[in-house]
Each structure stands twice: as C-alpha cells, then as structure tokens.
PDB file with one MODEL, atoms N, CA, C and O in Angstrom:
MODEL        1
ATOM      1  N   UNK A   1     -14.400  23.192  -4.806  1.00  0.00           N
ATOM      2  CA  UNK A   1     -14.737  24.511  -5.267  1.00  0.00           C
ATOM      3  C   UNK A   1     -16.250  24.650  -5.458  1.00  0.00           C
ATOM      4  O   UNK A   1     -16.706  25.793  -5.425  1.00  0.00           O
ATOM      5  N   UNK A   2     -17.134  23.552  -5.666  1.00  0.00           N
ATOM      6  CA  UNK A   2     -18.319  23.190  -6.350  1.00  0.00           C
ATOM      7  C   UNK A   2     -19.130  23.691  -4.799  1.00  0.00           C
ATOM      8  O   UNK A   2     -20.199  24.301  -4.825  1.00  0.00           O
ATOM      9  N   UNK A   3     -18.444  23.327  -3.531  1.00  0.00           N
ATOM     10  CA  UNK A   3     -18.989  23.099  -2.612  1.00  0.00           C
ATOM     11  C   UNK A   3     -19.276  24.542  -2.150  1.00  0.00           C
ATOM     12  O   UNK A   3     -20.422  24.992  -2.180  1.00  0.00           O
ATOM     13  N   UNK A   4     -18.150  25.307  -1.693  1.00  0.00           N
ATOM     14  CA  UNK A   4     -18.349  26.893  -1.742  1.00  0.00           C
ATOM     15  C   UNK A   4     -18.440  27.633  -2.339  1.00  0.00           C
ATOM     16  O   UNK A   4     -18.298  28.792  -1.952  1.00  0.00           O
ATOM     17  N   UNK A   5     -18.773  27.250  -3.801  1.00  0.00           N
ATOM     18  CA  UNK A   5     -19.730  27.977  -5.012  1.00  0.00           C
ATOM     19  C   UNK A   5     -18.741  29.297  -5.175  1.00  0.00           C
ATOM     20  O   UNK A   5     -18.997  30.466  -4.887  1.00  0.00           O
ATOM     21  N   UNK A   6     -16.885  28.432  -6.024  1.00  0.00           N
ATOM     22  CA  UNK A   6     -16.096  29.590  -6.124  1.00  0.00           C
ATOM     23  C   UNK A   6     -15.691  29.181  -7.490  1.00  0.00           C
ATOM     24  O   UNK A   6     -14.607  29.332  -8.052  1.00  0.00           O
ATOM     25  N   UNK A   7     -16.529  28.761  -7.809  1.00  0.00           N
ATOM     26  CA  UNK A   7     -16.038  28.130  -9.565  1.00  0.00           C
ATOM     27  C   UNK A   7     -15.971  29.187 -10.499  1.00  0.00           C
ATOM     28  O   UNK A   7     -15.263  29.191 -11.506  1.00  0.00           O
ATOM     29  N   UNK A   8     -16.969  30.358 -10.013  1.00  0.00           N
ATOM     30  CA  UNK A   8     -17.119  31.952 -10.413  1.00  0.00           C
ATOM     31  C   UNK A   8     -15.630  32.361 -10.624  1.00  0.00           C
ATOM     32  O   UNK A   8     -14.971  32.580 -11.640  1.00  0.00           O
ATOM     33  N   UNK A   9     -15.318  32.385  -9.187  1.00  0.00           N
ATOM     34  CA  UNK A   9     -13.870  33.074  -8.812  1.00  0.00           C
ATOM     35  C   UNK A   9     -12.617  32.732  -9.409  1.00  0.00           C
ATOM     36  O   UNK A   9     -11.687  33.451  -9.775  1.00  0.00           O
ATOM     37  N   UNK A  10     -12.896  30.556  -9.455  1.00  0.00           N
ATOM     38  CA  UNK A  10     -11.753  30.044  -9.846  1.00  0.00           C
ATOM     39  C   UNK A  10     -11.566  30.875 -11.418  1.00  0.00           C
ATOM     40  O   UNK A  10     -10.415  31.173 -11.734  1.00  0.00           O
ATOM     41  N   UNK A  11     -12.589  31.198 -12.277  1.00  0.00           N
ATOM     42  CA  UNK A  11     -12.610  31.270 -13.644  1.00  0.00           C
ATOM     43  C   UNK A  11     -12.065  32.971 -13.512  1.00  0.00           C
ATOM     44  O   UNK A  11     -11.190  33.407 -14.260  1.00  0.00           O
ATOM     45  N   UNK A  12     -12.507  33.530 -12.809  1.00  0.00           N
ATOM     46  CA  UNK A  12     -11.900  34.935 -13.041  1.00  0.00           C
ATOM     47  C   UNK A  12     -10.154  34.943 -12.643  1.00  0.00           C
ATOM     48  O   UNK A  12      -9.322  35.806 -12.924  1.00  0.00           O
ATOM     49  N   UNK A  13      -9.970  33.606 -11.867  1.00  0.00           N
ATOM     50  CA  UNK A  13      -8.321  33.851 -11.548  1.00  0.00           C
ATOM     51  C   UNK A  13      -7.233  32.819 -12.606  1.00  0.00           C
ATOM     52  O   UNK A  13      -6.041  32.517 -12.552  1.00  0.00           O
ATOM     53  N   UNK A  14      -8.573  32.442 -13.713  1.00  0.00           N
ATOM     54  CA  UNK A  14      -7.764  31.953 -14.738  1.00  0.00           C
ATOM     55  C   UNK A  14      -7.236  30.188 -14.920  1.00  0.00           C
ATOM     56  O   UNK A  14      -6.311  29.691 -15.563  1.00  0.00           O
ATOM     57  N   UNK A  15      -8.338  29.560 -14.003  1.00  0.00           N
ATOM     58  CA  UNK A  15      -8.228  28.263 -13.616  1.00  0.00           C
ATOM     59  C   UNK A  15      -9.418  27.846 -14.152  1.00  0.00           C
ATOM     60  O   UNK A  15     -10.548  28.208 -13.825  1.00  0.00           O
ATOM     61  N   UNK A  16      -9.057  26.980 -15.086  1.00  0.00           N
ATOM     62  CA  UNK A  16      -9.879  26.206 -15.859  1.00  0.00           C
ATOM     63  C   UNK A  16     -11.017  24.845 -15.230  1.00  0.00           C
ATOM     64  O   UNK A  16     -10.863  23.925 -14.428  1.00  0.00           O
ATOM     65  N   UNK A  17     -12.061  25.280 -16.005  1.00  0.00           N
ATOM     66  CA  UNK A  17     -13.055  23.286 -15.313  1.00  0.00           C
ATOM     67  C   UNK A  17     -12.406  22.120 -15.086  1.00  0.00           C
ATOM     68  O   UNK A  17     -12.746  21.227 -14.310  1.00  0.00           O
ATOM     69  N   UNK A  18     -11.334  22.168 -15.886  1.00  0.00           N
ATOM     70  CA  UNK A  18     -10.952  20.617 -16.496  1.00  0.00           C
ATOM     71  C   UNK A  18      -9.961  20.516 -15.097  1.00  0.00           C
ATOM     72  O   UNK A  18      -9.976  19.612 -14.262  1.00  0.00           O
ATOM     73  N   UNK A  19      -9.145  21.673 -15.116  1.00  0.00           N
ATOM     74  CA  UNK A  19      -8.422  21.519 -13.805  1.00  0.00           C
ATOM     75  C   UNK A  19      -8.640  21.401 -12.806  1.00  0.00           C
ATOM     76  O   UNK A  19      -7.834  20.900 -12.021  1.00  0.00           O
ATOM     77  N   UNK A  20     -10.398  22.029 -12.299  1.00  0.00           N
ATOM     78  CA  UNK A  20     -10.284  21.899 -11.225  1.00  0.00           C
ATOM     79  C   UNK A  20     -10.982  20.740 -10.659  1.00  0.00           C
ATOM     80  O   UNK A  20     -11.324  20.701  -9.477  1.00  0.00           O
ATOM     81  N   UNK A  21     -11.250  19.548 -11.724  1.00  0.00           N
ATOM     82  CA  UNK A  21     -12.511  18.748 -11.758  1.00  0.00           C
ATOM     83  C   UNK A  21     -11.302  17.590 -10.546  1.00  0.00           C
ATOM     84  O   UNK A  21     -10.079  17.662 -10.669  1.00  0.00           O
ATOM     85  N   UNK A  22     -11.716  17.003  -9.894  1.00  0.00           N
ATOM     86  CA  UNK A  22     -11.689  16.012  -8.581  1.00  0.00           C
ATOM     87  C   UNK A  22     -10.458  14.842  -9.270  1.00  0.00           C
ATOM     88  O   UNK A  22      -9.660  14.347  -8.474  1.00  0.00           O
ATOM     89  N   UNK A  23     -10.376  14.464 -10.733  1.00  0.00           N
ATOM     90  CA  UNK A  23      -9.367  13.987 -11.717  1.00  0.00           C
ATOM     91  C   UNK A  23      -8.343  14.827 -11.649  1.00  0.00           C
ATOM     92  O   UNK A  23      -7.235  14.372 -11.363  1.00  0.00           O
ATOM     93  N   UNK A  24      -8.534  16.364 -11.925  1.00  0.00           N
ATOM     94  CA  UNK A  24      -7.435  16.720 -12.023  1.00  0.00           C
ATOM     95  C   UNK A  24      -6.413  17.404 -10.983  1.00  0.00           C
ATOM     96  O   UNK A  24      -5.377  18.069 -10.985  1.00  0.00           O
ATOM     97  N   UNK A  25      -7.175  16.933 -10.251  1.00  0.00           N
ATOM     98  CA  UNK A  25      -5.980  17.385  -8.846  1.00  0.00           C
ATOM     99  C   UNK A  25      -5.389  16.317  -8.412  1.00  0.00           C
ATOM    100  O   UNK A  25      -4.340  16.358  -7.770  1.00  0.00           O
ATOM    101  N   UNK A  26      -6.042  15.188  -8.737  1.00  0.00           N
ATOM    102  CA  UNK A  26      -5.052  14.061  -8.400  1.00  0.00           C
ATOM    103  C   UNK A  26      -3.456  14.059  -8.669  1.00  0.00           C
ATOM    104  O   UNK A  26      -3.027  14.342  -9.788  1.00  0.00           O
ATOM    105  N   UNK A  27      -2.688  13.765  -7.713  1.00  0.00           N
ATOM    106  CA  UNK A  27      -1.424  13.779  -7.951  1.00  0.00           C
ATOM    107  C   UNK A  27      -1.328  12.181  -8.265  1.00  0.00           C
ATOM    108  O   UNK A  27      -1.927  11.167  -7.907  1.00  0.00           O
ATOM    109  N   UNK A  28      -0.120  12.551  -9.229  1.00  0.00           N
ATOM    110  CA  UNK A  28       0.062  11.603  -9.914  1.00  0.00           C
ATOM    111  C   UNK A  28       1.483  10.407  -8.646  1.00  0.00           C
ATOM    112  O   UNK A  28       2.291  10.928  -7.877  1.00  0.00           O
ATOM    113  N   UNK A  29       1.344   9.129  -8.827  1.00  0.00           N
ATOM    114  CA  UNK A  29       1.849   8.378  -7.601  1.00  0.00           C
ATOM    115  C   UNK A  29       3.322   8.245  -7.954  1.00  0.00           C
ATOM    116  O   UNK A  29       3.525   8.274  -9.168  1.00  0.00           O
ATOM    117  N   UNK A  30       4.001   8.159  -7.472  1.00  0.00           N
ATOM    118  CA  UNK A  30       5.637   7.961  -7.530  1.00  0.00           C
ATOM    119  C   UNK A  30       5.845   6.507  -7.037  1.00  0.00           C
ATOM    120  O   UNK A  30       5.291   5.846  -6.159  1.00  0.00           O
ATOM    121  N   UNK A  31       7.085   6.184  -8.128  1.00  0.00           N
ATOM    122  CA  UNK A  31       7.357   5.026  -8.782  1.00  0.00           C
ATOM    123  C   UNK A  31       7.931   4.902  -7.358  1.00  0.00           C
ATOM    124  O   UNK A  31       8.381   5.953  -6.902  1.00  0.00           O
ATOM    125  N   UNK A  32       8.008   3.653  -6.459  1.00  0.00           N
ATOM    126  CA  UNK A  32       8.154   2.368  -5.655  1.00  0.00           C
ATOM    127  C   UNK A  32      10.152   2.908  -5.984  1.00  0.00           C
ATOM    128  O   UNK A  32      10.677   3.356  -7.004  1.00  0.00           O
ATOM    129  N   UNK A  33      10.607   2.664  -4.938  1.00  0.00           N
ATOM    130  CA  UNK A  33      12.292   2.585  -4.887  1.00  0.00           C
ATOM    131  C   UNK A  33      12.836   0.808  -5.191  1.00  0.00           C
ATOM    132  O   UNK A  33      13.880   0.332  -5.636  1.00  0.00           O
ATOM    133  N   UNK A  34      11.765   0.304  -4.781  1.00  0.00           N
ATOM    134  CA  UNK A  34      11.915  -1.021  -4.901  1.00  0.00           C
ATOM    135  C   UNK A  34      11.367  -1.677  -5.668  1.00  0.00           C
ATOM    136  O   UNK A  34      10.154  -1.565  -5.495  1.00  0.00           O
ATOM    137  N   UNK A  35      11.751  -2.727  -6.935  1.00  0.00           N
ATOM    138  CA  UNK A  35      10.822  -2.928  -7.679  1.00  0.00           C
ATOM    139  C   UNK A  35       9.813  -4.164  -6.962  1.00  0.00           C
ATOM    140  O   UNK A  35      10.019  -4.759  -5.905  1.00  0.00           O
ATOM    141  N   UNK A  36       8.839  -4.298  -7.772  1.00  0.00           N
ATOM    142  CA  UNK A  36       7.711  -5.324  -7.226  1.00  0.00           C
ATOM    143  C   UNK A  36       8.268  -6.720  -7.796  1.00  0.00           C
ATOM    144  O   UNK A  36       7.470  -7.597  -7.466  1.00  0.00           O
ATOM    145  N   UNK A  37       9.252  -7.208  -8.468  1.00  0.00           N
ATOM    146  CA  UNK A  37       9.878  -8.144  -8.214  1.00  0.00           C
ATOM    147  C   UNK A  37      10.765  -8.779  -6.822  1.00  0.00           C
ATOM    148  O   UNK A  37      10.777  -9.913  -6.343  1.00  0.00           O
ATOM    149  N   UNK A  38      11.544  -7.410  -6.386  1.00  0.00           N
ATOM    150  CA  UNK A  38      12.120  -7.868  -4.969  1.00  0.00           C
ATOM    151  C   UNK A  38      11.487  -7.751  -3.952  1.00  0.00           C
ATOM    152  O   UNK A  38      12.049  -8.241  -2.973  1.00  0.00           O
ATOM    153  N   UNK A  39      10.152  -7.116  -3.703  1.00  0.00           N
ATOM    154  CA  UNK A  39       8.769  -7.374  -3.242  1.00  0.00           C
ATOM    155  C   UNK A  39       8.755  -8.380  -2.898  1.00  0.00           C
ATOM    156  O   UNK A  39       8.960  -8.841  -1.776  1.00  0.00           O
ATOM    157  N   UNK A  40       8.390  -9.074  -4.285  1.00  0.00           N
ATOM    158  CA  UNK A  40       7.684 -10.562  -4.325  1.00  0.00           C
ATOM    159  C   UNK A  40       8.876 -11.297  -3.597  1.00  0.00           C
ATOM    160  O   UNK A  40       8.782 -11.904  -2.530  1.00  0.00           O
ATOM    161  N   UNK A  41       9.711 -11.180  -4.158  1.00  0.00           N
ATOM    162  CA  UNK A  41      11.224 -12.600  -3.467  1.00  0.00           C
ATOM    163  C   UNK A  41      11.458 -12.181  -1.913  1.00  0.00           C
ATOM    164  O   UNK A  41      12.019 -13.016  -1.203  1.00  0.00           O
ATOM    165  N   UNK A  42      10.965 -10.622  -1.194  1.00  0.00           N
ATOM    166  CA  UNK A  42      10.861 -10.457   0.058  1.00  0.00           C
ATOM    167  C   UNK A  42      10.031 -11.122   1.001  1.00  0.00           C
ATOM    168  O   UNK A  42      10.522 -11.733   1.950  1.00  0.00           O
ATOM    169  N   UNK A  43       8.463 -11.024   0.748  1.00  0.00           N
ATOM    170  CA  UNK A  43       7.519 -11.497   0.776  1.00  0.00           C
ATOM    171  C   UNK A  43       7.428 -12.609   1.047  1.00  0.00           C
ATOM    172  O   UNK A  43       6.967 -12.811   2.170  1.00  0.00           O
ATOM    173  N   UNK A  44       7.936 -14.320  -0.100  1.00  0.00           N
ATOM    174  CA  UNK A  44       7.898 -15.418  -0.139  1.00  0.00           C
ATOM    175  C   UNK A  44       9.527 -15.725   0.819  1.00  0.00           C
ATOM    176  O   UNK A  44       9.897 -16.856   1.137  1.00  0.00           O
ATOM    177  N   UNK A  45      10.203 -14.602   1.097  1.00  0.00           N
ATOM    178  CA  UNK A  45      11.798 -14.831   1.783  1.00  0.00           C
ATOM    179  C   UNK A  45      10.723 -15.204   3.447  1.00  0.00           C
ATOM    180  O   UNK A  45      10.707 -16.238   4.114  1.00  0.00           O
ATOM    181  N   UNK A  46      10.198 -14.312   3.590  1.00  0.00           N
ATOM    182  CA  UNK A  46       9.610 -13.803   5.008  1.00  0.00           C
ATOM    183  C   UNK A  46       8.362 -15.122   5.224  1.00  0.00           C
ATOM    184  O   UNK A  46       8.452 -15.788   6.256  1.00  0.00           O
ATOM    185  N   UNK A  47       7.600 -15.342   4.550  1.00  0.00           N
ATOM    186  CA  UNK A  47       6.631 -16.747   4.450  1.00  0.00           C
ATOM    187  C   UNK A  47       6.865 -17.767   4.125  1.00  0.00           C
ATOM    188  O   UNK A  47       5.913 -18.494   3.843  1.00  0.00           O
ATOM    189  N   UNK A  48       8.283 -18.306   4.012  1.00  0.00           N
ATOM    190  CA  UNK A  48       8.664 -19.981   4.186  1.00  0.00           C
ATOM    191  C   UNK A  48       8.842 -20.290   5.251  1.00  0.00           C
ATOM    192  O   UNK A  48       9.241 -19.498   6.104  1.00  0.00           O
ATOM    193  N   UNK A  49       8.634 -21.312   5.436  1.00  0.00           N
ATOM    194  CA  UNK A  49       8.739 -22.628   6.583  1.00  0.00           C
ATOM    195  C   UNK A  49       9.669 -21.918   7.611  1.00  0.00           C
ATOM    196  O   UNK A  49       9.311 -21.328   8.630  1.00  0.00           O
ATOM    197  N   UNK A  50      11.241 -22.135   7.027  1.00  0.00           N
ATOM    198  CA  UNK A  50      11.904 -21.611   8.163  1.00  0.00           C
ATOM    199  C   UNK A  50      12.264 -20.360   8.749  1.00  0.00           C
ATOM    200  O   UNK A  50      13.003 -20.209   9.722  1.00  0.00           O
ATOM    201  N   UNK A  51      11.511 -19.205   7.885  1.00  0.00           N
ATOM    202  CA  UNK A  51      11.870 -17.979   8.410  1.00  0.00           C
ATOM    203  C   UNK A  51      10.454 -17.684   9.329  1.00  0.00           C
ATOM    204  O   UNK A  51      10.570 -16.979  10.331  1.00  0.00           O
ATOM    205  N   UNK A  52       9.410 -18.118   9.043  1.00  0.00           N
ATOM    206  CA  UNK A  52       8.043 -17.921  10.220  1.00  0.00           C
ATOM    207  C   UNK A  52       7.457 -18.896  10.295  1.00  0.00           C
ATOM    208  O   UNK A  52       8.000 -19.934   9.917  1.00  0.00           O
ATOM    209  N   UNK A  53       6.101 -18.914  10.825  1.00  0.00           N
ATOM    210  CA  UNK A  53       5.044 -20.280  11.474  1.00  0.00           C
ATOM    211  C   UNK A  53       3.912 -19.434  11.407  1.00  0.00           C
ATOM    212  O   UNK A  53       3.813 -18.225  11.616  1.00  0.00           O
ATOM    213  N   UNK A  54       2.839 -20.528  10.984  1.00  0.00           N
ATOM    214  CA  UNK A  54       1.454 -19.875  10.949  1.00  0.00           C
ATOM    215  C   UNK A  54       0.991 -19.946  12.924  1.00  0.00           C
ATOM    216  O   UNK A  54       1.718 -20.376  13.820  1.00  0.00           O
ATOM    217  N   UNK A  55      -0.037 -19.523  13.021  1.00  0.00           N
ATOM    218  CA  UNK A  55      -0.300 -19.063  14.453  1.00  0.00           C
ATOM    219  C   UNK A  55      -1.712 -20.374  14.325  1.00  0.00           C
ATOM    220  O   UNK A  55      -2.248 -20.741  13.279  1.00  0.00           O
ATOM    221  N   UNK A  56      -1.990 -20.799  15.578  1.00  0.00           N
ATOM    222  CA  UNK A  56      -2.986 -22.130  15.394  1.00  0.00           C
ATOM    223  C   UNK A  56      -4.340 -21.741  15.463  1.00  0.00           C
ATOM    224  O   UNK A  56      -5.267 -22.523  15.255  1.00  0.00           O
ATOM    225  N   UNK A  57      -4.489 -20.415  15.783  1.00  0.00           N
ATOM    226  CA  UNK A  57      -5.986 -20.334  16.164  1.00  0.00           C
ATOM    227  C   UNK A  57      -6.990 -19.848  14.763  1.00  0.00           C
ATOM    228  O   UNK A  57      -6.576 -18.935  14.049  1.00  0.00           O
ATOM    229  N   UNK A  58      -8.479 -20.615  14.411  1.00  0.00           N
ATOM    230  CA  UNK A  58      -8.865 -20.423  13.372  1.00  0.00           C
ATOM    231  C   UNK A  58      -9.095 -18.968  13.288  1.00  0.00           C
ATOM    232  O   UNK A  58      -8.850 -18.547  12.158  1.00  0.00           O
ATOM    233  N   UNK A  59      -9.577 -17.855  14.313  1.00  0.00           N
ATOM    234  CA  UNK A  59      -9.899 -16.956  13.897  1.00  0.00           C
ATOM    235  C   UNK A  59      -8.274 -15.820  14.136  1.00  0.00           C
ATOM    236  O   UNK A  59      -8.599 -14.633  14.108  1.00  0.00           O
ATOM    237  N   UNK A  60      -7.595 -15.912  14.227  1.00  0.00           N
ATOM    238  CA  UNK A  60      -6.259 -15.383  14.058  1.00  0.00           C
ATOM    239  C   UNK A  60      -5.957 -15.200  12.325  1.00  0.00           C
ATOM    240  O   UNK A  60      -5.141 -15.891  11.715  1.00  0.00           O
ATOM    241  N   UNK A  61      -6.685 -14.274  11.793  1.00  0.00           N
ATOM    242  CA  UNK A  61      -6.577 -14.329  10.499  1.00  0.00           C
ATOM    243  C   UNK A  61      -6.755 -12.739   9.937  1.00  0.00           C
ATOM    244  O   UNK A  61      -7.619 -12.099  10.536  1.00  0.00           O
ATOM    245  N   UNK A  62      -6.359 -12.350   9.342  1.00  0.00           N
ATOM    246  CA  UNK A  62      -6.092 -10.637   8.681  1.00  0.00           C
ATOM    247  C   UNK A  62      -6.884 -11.060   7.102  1.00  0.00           C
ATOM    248  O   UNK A  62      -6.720 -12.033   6.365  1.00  0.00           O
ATOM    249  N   UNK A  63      -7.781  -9.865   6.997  1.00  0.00           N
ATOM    250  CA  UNK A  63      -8.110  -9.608   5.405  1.00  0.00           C
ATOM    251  C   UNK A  63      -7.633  -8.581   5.051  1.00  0.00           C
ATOM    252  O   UNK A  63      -7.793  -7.544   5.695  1.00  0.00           O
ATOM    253  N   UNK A  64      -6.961  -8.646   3.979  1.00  0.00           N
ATOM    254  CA  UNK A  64      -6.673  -7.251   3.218  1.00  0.00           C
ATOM    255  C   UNK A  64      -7.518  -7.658   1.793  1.00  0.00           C
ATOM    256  O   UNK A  64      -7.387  -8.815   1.394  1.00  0.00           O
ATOM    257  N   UNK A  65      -8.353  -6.756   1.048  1.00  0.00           N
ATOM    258  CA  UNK A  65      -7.944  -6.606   0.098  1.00  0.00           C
ATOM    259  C   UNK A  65      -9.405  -8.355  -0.464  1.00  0.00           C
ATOM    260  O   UNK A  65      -9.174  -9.034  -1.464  1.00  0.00           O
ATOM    261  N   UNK A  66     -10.237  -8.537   0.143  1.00  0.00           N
ATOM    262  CA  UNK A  66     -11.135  -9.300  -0.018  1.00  0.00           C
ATOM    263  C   UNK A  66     -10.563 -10.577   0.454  1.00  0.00           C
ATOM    264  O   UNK A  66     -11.314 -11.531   0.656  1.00  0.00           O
ATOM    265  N   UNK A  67      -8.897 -10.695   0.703  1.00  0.00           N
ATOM    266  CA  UNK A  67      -8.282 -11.853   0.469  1.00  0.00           C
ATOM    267  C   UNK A  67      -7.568 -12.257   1.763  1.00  0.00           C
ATOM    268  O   UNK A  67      -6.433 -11.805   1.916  1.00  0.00           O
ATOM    269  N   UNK A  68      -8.185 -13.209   2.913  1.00  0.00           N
ATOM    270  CA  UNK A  68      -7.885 -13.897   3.777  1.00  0.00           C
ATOM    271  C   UNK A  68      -6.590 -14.436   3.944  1.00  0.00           C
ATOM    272  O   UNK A  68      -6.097 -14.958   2.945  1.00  0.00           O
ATOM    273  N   UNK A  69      -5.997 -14.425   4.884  1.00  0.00           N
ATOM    274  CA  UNK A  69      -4.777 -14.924   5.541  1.00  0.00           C
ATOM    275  C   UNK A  69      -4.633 -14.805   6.799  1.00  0.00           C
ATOM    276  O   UNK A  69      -5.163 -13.999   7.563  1.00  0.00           O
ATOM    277  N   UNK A  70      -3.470 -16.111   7.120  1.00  0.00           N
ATOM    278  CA  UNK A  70      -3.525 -16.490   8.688  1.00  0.00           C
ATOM    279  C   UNK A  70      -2.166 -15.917   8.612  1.00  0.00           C
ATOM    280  O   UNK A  70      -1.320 -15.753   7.734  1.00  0.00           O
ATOM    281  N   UNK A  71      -2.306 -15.639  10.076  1.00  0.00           N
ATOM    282  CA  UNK A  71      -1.351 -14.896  10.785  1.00  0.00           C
ATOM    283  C   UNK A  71       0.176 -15.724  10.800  1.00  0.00           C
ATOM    284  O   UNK A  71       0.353 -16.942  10.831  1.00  0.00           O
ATOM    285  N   UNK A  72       1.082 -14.760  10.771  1.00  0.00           N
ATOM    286  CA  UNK A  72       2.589 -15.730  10.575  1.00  0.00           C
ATOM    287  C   UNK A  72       3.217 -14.902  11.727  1.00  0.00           C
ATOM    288  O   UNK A  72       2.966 -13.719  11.957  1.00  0.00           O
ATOM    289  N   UNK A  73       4.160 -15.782  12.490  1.00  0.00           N
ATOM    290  CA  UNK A  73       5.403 -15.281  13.725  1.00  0.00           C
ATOM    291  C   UNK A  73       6.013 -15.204  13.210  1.00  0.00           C
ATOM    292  O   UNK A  73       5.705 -16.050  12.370  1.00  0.00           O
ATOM    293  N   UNK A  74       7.398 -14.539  12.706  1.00  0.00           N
ATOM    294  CA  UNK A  74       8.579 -14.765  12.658  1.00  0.00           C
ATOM    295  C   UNK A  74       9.531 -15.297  13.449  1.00  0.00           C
ATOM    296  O   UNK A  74       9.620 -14.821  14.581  1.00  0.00           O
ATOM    297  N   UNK A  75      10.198 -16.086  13.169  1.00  0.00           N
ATOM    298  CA  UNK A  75      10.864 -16.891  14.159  1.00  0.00           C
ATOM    299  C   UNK A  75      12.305 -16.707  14.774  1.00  0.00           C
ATOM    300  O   UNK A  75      12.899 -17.312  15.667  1.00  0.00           O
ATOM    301  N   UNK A  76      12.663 -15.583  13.914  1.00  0.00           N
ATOM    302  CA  UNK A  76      14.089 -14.832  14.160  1.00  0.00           C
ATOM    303  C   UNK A  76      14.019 -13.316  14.011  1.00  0.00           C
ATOM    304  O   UNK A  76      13.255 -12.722  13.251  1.00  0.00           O
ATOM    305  N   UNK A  77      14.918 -12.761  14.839  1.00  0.00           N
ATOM    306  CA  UNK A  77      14.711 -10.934  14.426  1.00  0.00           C
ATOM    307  C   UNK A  77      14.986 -10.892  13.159  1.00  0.00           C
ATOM    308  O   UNK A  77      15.772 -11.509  12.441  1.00  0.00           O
ATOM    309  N   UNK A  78      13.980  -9.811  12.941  1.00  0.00           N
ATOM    310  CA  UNK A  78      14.322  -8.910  11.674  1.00  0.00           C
ATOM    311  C   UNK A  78      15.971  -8.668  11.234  1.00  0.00           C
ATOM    312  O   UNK A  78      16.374  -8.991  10.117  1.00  0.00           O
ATOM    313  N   UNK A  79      16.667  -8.187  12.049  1.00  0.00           N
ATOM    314  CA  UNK A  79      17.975  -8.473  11.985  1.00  0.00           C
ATOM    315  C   UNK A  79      18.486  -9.213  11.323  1.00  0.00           C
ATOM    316  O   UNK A  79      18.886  -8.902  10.201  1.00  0.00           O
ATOM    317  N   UNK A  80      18.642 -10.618  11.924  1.00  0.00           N
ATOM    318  CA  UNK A  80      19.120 -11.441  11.277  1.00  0.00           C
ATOM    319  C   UNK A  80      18.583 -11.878  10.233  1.00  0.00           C
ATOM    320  O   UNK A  80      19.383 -12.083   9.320  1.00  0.00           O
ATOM    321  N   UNK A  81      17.141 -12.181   9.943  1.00  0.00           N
ATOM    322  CA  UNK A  81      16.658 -12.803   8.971  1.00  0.00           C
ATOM    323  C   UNK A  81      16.998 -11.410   7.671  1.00  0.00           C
ATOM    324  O   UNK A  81      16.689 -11.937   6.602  1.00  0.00           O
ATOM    325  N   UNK A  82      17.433 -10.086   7.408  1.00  0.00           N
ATOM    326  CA  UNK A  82      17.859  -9.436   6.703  1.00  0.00           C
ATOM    327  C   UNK A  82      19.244  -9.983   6.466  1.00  0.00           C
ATOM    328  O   UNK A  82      19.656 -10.344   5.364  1.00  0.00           O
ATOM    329  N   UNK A  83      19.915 -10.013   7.573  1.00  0.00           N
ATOM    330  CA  UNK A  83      21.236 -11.108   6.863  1.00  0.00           C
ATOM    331  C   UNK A  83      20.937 -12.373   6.501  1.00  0.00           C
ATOM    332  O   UNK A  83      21.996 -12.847   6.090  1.00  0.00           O
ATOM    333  N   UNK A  84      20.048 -13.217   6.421  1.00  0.00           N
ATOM    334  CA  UNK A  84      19.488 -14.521   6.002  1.00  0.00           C
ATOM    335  C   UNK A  84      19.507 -14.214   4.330  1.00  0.00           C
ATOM    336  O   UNK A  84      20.200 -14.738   3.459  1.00  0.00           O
ATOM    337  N   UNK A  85      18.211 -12.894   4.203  1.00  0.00           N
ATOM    338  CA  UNK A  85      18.116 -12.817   3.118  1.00  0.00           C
ATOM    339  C   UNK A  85      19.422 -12.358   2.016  1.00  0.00           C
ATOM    340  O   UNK A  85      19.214 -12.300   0.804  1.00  0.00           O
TER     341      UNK A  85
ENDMDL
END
C-alpha cells in the first residue's frame, strides 16, 4: 500500500496501520496432517541400510538448510517399501 501511496485511501475505507503493516497480512500456517513425530520414524524408515544406499561420488551431495547431505537411492519402489513400513 506504502508503495502506491494508498494508505490515504486504505484509512478512508476503514483499514487500519496495524493491519495493513507486512505482519499483518501474514497468514497464519496450518497445522501439518501428519505429526512431526511420524515424520521423523518416516524419514529414518527411508535412510536405513536396507531401505536405500548412499551414492559414491564426493560431490553428489544436496544442501538444504546450511546442512549437507549425500545423496541416497532407494532400493525398492515406493510401493513396496510403504508396505515395508
């Protein structure tokens, strides 16, 4: 609003600073269907030994998040390894 200089306008149509400040339009995030416990037991299901394999090459590696990791195959379809789990 700041940008096309309608902060005038917003106030004559009854919309407050506080509301329209860059905080308050944020929508608020909706709760995960899954909790971050069965996350975690998914996660470590999918990165043991016998459900994947790390890949050999040093630069075969993904950062997310500042935090390095080597690449994993899975060694069975998705499929089945959902009936595994």
């Amino acid at each position: 609003m700041k940008k096309y200089r309608l902060m005038s306008m917003a106030k004559t149509l009854g919309c407050s600073r506080r509301l329209l400040n860059s905080k308050g339009l944020e929508r608020a995030r909706r709760k995960s269907a899954v909790s971050d416990e069965l996350m975690k037991q998914v996660r470590q299901f999918y990165l043991r030994e016998d459900n994947s394999s790390n890949t050999a090459g040093k630069k075969e590696t993904i950062t997310r998040g500042k935090v390095k990791k080597q690449l994993c195959i899975l060694r069975d379809t998705s499929k089945n390894l959902h009936k595994k789990f």
